[in-house]
C-alpha positions in Angstrom: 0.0 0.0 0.0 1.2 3.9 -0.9 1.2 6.2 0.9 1.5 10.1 0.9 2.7 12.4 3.3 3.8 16.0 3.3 7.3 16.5 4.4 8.7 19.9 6.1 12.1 21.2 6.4 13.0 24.5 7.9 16.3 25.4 9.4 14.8 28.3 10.8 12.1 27.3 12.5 12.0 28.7 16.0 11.5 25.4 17.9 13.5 21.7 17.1 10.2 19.7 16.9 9.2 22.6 14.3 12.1 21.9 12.0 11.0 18.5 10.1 7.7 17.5 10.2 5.7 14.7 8.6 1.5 14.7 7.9 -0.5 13.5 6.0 -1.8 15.9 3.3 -5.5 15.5 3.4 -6.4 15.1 7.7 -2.5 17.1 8.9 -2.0 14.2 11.3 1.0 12.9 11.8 1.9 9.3 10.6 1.5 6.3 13.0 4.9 4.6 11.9 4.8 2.7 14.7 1.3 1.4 14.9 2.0 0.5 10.9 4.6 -1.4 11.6 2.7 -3.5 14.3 -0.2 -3.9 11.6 2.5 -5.4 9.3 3.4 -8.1 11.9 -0.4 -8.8 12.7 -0.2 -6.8 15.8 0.3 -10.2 17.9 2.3 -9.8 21.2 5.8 -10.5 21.1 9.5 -9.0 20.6 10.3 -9.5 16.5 13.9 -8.4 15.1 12.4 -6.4 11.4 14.0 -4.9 9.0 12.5 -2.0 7.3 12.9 -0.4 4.4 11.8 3.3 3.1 11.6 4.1 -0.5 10.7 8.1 -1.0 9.6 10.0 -4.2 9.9 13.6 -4.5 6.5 14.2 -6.1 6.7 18.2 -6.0 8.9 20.3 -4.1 8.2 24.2 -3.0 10.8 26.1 -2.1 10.7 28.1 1.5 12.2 31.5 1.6 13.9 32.4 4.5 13.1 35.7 5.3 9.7 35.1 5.3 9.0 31.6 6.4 6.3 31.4 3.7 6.4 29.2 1.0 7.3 30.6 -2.2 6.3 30.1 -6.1 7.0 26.2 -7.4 10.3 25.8 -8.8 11.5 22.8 -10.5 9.9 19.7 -10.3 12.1 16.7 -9.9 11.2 13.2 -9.0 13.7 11.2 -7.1 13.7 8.0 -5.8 15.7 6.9 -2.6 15.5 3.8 -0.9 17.0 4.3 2.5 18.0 1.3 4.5 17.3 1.3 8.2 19.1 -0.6 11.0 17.7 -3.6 12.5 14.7 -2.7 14.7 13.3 -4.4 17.4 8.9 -3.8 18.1 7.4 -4.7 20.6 
């Protein structure tokens, strides 16, 4: 299953927990990763050693300006493709 999120990076935001954020674009919550990962392992009890694996893709991209903190006109857009390999993980 896809799914989309809105991702948000700003150096100059005034408080660390303000600086990269994750929601989803239609509701503005913030993704369960957690309780997705527990769905994927049929949410039984128990200690499991996963692996997981994130593929993103830059769908659009608007710049931030700075001085303003608002978002500016859309610049390029460039779809990427990274898969980022995470560390064992243990859920429980």
């Amino acid at each position: 299953m896809r799914k989309h999120y809105v991702l948000s990076i700003n150096s100059h935001a005034q408080h660390d927990w303000d600086k990269c954020i994750i929601r989803n674009p239609i509701t503005g919550e913030h993704p369960d990763l957690k309780g997705a990962i527990a769905q994927a392992v049929g949410n039984q009890p128990g200690s499991y050693l996963i692996s997981v694996q994130i593929e993103v893709e830059v769908l659009e991209k608007v710049a931030i300006d700075p001085s303003t903190k608002e978002a500016s006109e859309l610049g390029d857009v460039r779809r990427e493709t990274k898969q980022i390999k995470l560390p064992q993980i243990i859920a429980s």
